[in-house]
C-alpha positions in Angstrom: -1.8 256.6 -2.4 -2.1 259.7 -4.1 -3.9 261.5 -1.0 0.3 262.2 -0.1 1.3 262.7 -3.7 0.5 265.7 -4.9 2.2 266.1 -8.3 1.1 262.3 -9.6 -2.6 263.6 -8.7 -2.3 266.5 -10.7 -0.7 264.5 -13.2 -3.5 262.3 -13.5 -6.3 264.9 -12.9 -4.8 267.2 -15.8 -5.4 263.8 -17.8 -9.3 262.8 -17.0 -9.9 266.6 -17.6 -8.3 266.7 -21.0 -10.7 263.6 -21.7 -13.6 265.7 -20.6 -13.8 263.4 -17.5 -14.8 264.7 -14.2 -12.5 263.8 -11.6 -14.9 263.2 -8.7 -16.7 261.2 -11.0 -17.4 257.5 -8.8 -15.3 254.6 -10.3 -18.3 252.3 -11.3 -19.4 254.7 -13.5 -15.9 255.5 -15.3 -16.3 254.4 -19.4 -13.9 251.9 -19.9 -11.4 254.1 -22.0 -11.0 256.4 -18.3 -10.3 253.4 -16.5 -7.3 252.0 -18.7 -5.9 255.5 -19.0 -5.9 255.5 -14.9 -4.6 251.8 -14.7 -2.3 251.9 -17.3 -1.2 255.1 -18.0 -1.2 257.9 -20.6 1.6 260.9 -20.9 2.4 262.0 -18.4 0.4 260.4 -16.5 2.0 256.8 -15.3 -0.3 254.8 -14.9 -1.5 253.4 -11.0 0.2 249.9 -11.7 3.4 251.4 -12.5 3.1 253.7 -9.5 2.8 249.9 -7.1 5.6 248.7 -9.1 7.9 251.4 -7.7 6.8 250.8 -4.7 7.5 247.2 -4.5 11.1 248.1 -4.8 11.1 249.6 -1.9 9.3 247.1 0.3 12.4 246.8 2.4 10.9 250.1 4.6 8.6 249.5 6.8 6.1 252.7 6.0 5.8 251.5 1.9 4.8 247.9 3.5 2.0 249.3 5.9 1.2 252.1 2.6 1.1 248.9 0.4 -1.1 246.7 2.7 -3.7 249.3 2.6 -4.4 248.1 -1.4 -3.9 244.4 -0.9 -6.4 242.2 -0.8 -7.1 238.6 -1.0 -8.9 236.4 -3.9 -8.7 232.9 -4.5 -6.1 230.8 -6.4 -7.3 230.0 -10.2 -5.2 226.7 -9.7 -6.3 224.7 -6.6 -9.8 226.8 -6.2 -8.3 227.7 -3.0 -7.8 224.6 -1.7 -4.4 225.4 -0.9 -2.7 221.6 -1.7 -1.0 221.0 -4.5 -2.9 219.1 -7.8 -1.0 215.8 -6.9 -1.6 216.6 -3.5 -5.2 216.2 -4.4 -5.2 213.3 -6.9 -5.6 210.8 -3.4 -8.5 210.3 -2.0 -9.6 208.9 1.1 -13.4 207.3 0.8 -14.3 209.5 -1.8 -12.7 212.8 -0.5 -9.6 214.1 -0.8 -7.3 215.8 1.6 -8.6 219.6 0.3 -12.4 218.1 0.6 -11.9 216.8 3.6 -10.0 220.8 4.8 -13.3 222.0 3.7 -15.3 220.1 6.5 -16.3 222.2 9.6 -15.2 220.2 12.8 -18.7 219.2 13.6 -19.0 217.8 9.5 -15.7 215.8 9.9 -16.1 214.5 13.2 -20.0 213.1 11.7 -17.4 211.7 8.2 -15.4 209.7 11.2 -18.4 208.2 13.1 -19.9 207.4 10.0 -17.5 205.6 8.5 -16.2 203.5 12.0 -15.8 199.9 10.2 -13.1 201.1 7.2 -11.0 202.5 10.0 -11.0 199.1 12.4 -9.4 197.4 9.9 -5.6 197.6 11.1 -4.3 198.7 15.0 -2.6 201.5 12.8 -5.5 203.0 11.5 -7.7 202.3 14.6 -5.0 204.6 16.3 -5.3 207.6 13.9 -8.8 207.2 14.3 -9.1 207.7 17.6 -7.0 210.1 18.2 -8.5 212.3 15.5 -12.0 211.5 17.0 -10.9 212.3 20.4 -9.3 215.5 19.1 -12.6 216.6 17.0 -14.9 215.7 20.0 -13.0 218.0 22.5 -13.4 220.7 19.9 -16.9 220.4 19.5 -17.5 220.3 23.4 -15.5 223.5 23.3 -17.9 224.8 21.0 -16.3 225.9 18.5 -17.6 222.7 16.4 -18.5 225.0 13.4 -15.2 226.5 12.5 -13.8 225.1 9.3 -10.3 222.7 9.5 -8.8 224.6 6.8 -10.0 228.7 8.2 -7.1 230.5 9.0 -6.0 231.4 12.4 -5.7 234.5 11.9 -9.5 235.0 11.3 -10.1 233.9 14.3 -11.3 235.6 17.5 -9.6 235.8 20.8 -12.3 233.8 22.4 -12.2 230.8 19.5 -7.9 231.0 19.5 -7.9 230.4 23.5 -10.8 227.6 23.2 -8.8 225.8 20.5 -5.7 226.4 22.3 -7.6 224.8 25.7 -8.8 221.4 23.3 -5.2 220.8 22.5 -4.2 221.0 25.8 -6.8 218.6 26.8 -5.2 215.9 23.6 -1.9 216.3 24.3 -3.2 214.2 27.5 -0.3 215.3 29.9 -0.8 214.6 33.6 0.4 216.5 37.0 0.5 219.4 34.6 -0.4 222.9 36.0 -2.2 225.1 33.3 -2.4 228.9 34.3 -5.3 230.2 32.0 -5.9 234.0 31.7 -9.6 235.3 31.3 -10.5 231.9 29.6 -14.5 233.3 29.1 -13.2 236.7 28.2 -15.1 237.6 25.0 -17.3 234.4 25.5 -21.6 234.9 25.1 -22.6 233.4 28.5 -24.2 230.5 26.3 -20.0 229.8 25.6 -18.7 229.6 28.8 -20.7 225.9 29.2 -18.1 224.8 26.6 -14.7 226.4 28.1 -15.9 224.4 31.5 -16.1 221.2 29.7 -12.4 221.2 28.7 -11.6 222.1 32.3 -13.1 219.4 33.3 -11.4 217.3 31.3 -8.0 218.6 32.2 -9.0 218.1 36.0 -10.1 214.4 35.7 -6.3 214.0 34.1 -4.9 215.1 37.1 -3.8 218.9 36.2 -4.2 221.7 38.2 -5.8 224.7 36.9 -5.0 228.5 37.9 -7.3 230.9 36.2 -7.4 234.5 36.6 -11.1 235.6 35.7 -13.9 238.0 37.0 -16.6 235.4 35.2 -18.8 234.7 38.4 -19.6 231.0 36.6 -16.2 230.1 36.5 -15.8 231.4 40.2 -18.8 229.0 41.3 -17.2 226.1 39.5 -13.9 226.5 41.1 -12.6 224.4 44.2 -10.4 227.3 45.7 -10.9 230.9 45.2 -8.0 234.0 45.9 -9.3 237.2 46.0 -6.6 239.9 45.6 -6.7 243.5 46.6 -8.2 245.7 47.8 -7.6 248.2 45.7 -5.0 248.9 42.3 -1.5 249.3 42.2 0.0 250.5 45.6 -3.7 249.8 47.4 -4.0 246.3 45.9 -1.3 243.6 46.4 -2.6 241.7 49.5 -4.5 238.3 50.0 -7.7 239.3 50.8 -9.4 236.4 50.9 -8.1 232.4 50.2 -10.6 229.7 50.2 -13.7 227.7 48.8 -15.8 230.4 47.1 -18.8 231.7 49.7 -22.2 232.3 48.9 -21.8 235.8 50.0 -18.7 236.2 47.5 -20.8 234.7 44.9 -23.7 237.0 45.4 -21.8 240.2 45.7 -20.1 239.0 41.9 -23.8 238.2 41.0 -25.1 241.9 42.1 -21.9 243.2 40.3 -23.1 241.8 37.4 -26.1 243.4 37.0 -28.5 240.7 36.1 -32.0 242.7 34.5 -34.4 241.7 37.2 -33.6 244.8 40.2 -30.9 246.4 38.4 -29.8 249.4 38.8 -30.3 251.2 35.3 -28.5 254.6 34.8 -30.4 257.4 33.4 -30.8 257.1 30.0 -31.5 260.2 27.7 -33.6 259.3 24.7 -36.9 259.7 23.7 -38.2 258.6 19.9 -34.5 258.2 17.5 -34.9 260.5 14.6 -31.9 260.0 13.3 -30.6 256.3 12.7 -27.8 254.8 10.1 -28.1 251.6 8.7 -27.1 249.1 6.9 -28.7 247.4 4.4 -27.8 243.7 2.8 -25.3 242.9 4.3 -23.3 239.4 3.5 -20.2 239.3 4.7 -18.7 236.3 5.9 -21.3 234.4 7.8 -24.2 237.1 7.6 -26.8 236.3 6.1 -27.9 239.4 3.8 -28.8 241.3 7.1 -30.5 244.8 7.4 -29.6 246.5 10.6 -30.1 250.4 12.0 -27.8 252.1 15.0 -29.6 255.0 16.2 -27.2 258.3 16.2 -26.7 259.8 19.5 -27.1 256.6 21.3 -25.4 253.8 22.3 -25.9 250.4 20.3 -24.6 247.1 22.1 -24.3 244.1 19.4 -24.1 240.7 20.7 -24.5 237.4 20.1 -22.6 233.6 20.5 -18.7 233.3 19.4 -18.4 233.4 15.3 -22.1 235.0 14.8 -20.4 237.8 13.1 -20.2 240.6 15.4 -16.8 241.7 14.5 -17.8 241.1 10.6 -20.6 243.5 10.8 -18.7 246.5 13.4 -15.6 246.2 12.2 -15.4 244.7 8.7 -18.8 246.5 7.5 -19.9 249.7 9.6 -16.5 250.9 10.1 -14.8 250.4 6.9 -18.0 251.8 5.3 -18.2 255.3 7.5 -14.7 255.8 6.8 -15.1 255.4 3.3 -17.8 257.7 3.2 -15.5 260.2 5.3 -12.9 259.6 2.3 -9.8 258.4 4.5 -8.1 255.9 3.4 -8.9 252.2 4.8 -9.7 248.4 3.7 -12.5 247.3 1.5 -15.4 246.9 3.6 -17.5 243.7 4.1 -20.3 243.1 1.3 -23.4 244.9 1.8 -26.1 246.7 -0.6 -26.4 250.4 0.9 -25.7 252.5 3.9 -28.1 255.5 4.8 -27.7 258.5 7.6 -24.2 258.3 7.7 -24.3 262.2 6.3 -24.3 263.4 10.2 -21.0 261.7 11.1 -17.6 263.5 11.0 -15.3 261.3 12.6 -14.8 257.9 13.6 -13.1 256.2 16.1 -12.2 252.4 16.5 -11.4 250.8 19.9 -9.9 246.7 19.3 -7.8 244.9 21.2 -4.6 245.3 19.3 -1.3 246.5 21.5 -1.0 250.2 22.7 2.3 250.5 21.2 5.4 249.0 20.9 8.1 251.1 21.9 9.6 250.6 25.3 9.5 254.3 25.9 5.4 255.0 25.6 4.6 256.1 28.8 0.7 256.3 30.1 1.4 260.0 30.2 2.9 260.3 26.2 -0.2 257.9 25.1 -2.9 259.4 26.7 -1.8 263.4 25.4 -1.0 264.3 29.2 2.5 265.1 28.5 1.7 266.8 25.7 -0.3 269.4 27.7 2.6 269.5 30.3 5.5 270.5 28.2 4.2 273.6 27.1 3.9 274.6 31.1 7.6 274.3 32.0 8.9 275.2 28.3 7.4 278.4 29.9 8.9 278.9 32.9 11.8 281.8 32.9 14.4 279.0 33.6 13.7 276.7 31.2 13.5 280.1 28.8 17.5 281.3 30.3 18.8 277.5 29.2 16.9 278.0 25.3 14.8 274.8 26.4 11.6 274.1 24.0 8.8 272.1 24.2 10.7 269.6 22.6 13.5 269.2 25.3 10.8 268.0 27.5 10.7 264.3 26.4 11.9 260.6 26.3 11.8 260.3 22.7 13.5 263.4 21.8 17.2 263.6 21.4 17.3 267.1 22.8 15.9 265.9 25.9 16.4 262.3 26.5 19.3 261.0 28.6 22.0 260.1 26.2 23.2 257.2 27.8 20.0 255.1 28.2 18.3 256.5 25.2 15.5 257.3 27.7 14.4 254.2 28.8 15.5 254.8 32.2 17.3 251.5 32.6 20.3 249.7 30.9 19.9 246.0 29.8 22.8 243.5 30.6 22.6 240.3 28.2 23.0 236.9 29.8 24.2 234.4 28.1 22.9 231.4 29.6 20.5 233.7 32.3 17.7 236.0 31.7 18.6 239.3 30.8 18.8 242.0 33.6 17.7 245.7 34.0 19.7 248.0 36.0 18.6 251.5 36.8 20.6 253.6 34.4 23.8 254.7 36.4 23.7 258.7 34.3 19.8 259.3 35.0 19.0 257.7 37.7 15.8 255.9 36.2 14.8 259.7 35.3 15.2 258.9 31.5 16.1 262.6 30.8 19.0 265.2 31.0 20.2 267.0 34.2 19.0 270.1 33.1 15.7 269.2 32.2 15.6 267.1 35.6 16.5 270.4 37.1 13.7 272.8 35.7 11.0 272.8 38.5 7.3 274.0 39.0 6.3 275.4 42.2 8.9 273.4 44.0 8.6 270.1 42.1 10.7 268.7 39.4 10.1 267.8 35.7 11.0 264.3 36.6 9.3 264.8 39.9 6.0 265.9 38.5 6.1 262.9 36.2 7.0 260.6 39.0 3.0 261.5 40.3 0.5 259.2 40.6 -2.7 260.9 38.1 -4.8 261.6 41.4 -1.4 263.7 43.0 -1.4 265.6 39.3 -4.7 265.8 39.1 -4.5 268.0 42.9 -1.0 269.9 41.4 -2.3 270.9 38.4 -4.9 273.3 39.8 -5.6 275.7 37.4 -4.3 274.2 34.2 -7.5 273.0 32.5 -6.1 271.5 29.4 -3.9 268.7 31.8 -6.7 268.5 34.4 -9.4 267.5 31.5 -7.3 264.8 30.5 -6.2 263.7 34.4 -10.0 263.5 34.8 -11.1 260.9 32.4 -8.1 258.7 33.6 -9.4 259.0 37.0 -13.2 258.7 35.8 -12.1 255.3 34.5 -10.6 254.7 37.8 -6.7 254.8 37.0 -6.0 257.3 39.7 -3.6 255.1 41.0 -1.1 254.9 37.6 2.0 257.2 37.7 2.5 259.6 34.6 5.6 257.9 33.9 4.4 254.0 34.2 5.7 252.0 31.1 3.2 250.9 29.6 4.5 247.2 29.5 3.8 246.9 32.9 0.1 248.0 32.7 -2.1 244.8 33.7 -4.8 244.0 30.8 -7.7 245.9 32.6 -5.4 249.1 32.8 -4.8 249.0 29.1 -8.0 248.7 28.0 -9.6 251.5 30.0 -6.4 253.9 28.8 -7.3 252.7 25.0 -10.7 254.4 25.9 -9.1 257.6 27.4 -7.2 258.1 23.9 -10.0 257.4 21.7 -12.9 259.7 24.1 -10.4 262.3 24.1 -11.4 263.0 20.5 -11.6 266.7 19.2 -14.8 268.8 20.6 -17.6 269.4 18.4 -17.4 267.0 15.7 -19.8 264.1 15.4 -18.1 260.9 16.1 -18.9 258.2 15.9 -17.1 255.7 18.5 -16.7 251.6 17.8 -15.8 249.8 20.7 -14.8 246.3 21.0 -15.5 244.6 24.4 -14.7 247.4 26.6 -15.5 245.4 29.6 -13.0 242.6 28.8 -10.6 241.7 31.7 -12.2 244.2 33.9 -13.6 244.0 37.6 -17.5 244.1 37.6 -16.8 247.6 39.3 -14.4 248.9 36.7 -16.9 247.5 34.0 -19.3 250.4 35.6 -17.3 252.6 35.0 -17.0 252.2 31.2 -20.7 252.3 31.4 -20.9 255.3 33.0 -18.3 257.0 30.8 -19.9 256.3 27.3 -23.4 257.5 28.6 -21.7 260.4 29.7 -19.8 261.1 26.5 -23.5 260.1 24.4 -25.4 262.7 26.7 -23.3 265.5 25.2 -25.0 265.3 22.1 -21.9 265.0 19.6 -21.3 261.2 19.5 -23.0 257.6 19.0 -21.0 254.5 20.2 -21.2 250.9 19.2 -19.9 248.7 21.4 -19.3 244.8 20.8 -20.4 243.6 24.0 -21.6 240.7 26.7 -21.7 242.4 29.7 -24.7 242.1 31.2 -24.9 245.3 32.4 -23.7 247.3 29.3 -26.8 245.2 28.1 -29.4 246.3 29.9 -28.3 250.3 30.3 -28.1 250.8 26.3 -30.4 252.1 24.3 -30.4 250.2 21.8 -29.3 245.9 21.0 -28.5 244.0 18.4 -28.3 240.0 18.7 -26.9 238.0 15.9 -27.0 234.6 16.4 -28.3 232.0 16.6 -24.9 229.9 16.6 -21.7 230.7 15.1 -20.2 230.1 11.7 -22.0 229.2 8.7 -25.2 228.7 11.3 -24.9 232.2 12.4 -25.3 235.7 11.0 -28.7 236.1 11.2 -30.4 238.7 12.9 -32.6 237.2 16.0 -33.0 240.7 17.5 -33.0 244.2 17.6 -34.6 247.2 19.4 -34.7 248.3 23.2 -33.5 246.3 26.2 -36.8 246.2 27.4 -37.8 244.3 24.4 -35.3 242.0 24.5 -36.2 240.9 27.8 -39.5 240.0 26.7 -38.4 238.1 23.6 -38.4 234.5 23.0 -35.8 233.8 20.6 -33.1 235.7 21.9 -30.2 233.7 23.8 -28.7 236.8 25.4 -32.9 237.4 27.2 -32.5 233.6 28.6 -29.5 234.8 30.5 -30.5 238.3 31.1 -34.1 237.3 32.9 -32.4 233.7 34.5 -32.9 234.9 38.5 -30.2 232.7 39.2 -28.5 232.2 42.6 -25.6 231.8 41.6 -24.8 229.9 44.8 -27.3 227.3 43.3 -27.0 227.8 39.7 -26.4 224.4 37.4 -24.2 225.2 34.7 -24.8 223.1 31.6 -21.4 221.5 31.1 -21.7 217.7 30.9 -20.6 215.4 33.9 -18.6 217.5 36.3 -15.8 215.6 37.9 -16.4 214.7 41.6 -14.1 215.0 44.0 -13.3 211.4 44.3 -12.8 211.9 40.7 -10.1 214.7 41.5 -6.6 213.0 42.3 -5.7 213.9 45.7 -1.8 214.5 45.9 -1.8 215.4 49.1 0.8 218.1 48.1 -0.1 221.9 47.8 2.2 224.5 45.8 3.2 226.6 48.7 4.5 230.2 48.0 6.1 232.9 50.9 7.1 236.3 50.7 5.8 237.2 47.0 6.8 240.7 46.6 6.9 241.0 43.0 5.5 243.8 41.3 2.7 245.3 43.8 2.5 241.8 45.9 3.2 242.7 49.8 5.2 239.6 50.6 1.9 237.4 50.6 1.8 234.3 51.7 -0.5 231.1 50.3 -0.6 227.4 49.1 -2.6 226.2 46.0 -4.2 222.7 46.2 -2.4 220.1 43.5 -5.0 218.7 41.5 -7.7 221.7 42.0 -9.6 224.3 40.1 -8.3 227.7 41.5 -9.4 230.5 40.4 -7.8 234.2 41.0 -9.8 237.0 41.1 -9.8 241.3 42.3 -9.7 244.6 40.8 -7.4 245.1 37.1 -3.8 246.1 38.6 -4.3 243.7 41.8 -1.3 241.7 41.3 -3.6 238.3 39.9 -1.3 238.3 36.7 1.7 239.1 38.5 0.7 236.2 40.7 -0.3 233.6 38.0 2.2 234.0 35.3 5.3 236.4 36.3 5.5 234.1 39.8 3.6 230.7 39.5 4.5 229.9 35.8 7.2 231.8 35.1 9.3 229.8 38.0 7.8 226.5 37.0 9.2 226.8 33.8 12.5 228.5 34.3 13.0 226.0 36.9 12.3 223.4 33.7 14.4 225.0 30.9 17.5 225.6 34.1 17.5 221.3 33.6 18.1 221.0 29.9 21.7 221.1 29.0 23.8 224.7 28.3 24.0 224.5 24.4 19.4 224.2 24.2 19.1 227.1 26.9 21.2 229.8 25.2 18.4 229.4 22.2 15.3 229.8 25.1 14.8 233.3 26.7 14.2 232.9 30.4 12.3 234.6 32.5 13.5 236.5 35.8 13.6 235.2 39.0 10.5 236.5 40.8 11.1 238.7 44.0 9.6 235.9 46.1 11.2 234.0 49.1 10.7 230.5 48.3 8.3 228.5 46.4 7.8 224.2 46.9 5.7 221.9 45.4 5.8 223.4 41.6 5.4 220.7 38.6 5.9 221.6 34.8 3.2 224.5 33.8 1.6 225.8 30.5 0.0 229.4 30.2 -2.9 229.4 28.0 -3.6 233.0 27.3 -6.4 235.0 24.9 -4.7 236.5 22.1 -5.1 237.0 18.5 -3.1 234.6 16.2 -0.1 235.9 14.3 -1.1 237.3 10.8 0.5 234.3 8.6 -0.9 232.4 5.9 
């Protein structure tokens, strides 16, 4: 903390140099004396504890939490070992093991502890009923494949993939029938070798009954599915229409496969490299899972690391590498993961980390405030002679800016009403208009066109008005490289679909200042995107590589991000505490000639997709199927970017939604489909228990029949509690 605090540093700097004690001298090699005098304190010098003392008074404000979470860190309880029950807790035991023990167990371990031990549990109809609902519940976990997590790990250690595959299992045990689950990207994130186990569930939620509406680009899932809806044909304004409805063709399924990029005939893009002269790597490293690994990332290049669910991908990227480098950069960040040494990181001047957390989370972040293109436009019309006759400054020129936001609205553009026993609506805001700023900024125009006007621009119509002005047309470019031509500069960016987010958290972080070395982590950059938008992100880190100041890393699956990299590492070869080794690393090309690599079994399979058997168990047959004879029928769905579609959904059926990011499949699946299914549910349940739920808004569609009770499954990080 005492990078912000001036005076303490000097305080304690004035201290180690009356000792004779080099400041910049490392920690580890501090005598003991130095380090007492820095904990502890000696006049006038505080003491570092004393300093986190004061700040725990003032935990209360939100910046001294965030300041205080960067020191924190976790270590087992001296009590219960880190058992986490209490010592009576765990003075019963159950044959042998008590209920901490037992926590310890990975799924697959307890699951073998129940099986094993089948005659003490037959002994009452109680007992036989706990059993088998804890067997059943176990076995639909392992089948998921995500047998190896422990009972007792966290949630919020978990992946997206692992969260939505657990969240699928108890789906599947809560044995509900005539149930209509609407699952979002349920591979997304998933090793090919994974999706076998999401399919399983499926299966098993089918045979029950349910109907299931995905939205996924996973050509697998699109194969195994009974109905398929293909939206578009383009984004925003160009998608919205029903391009195709029915069982999924063998021509649909090649084009997906093509898409894809499978090794054998694919298109590589050129790929500058010759020998790597300059690598960094990491040496011995154990954390988590890994198993005291050594592996290099060539600079200039771009390294993919892959590798089954829980291998410990994120562990080494995010945990090791990137904590590391930006230790070695001295900013301020999270112990890294365990490891012995890093080497060659001398050449690296920035880094850059890409996850999946939210953009941001104040209603007013627009795609033009996050990306830096307003930024580059306020300067333009703070210069104009009108704006400079009203005293306007750059600083008039925004939403979140008292001077220049509309006062009534607070520049959201809309004004809430609060329902009481109805969902909340938004009403243009009756002072602006929508335009979220003052009159007189409104007024101040460029070549004809508004402030508010120019804002109100798709990125391809800015791109065309801002000829001449380099600085906004370098940032309208990569928006439209990563195809978002269609999004308006003033889009909220609550409304963005998941693919449109994630290619604008790429615009922010390649937008990164010229000249300096960075070096660029990526986390599934491909995730929720089209095939054809997944190109693009291809095509944009090559590009920003062949400039010669950056190295990427990207976490990846893609098959294609695979194969057009220039370098791969596979850590494998299962997940948790059977994972963490390395099976591979070195060039595609090697890869695809090597025999212990999963990720080369799926790369060089020449699968028709049309015929392709996917490894899932018994797949239920359509006499297995229950054939309501109903179908959820839906007209006029204009919600969003929908174009008053029409289209009925088989009851009972595996229907999958697929098209471009910013089609209208989400719009389709959750804000329409599940979000009347269940408003339609909580409208039954009596006044007093529906002022405590928030509804959702009646969709803009013109009628919707044969709806039952739904549940939206969707991939997300679990909350941060204990």
């Amino acid at each position: 903390p005492l990078e912000s605090w001036e005076y303490e540093k000097d305080l304690l700097i004035g201290v180690l140099e009356e000792m004779g004690i080099d400041p910049d001298t490392p920690w580890r090699d501090l005598p003991e004396e130095a380090k007492e005098v820095i904990k502890h304190g000696h006049h006038p010098w505080p003491g570092i504890e004393a300093i986190f003392e004061e700040l725990e008074q003032y935990r209360y404000k939100a910046h001294i939490r965030i300041l205080l979470a960067r020191y924190r860190a976790y270590t087992r309880c001296p009590v219960c070992n880190g058992l986490r029950f209490s010592r009576e807790a765990l003075s019963y035991k159950l044959l042998g093991k008590n209920i901490g023990e037992f926590y310890s167990m990975s799924i697959e371990e307890a699951l073998d502890f129940l099986r094993e031990n089948r005659t003490f549990f037959s002994r009452d109809r109680a007992t036989e009923t706990l059993y088998r609902e804890l067997k059943d519940r176990l076995e639909t976990l392992v089948k998921a494949g995500v047998g190896y997590l422990g009972l007792g790990r966290q949630s919020r250690s978990l992946s997206g993939g692992e969260m939505l595959r657990v969240a699928l299992a108890r789906a599947l045990g809560n044995a509900l029938k005539d149930t209509l689950y609407c699952l979002e990207e349920p591979t997304r994130g998933l090793h090919p070798s994974d999706v076998a186990g999401v399919l399983t569930v499926m299966e098993g939620l089918l045979k029950k009954g349910n109907t299931i509406l995905t939205v996924t680009h996973d050509p697998y899932i699109i194969a195994s599915s009974d109905q398929l809806l293909k939206l578009g044909p383009g984004a925003g304004k160009s998608g919205g229409e029903l391009v195709y409805s029915g069982p999924p063709q063998p021509e649909i399924l090649r084009e997906y496969q093509e898409l894809q990029g499978k090794a054998r005939g694919v298109r590589r893009m050129e790929k500058r490299f010759g020998a790597f002269s300059k690598v960094l790597e990491l040496r011995g490293v154990r954390c988590n899972n890994l198993k005291d690994i050594t592996v290099r990332f060539p600079l200039h290049a771009i390294t993919v690391v892959t590798g089954v669910s829980g291998s410990g991908k994120s562990s080494l990227v995010e945990e090791v590498l990137y904590r590391a480098v930006k230790r070695q950069l001295g900013e301020p960040v999270e112990a890294p993961g365990a490891f012995h040494s890093i080497e060659g990181h001398e050449a690296i001047e920035c880094v850059v980390l890409v996850d999946q957390s939210k953009l941001t989370r104040t209603p007013r972040a627009t795609v033009a405030t996050y990306s830096g293109i307003l930024e580059a436009i306020r300067p333009i019309f703070a210069s104009l002679p009108e704006a400079k006759a009203l005293g306007l400054k750059e600083g008039n020129f925004s939403f979140n800016s008292p001077r220049g936001r509309c006062p009534w609205c607070k520049g959201l553009g809309v004004e809430v009403l609060e329902m009481q026993f109805l969902p909340d609506v938004e009403l243009p805001c009756p002072v602006c208009k929508g335009a979220r700023l003052r009159p007189e900024i409104c007024a101040i125009s460029l070549r004809g066109v508004r402030f508010d006007q120019c804002l109100a621009m798709t990125v391809d119509e800015a791109y065309r008005f801002f000829k001449g002005e380099e600085r906004v047309r370098e940032r309208l470019a990569l928006l439209r490289k990563l195809g978002l031509g269609h999004l308006t500069l003033d889009q909220r960016l609550n409304t963005l679909s998941g693919g449109e987010a994630q290619r604008l958290r790429l615009v922010k972080a390649f937008s990164s200042p010229p000249g300096q070395h960075t070096l660029y982590i990526l986390d599934e950059p491909t995730r929720s995107l089209h095939p054809q938008e997944a190109e693009l992100i291809v095509g944009a880190c090559h590009e920003l590589v062949n400039r010669g100041n950056a190295t990427a890393v990207v976490v990846e699956h893609n098959p294609r991000f695979i194969v057009n990299a220039h370098w791969v590492i596979e850590l494998g070869p299962f997940g948790g505490d059977r994972g963490g080794k390395l099976i591979f690393q070195g060039t595609p090309d090697e890869l695809l000639e090597s025999t212990s690599s999963m990720t080369s079994r799926f790369l060089r399979r020449d699968g028709d997709l049309v015929n392709a058997q996917v490894d899932r168990g018994t797949p239920v047959t359509k006499d297995q199927k229950v054939d309501t004879g109903y179908e959820i029928e839906i007209r006029g769905a204009r919600h969003h970017n929908l174009k008053s579609i029409d289209l009925s959904i088989p009851r009972g059926r595996f229907v999958v939604i697929t098209g471009p990011s910013g089609s209208g499949k989400s719009t389709l699946a959750f804000d329409i489909i599940h979000a009347e299914g269940e408003r339609r549910y909580i409208e039954c349940l009596p006044s007093y228990m529906r002022q405590f739920i928030k509804l959702y808004e009646r969709p803009d569609v013109d009628e919707i029949v044969g709806l039952s009770p739904s549940v939206a499954i969707k991939q997300r990080k679990a909350a941060s509690g204990p």
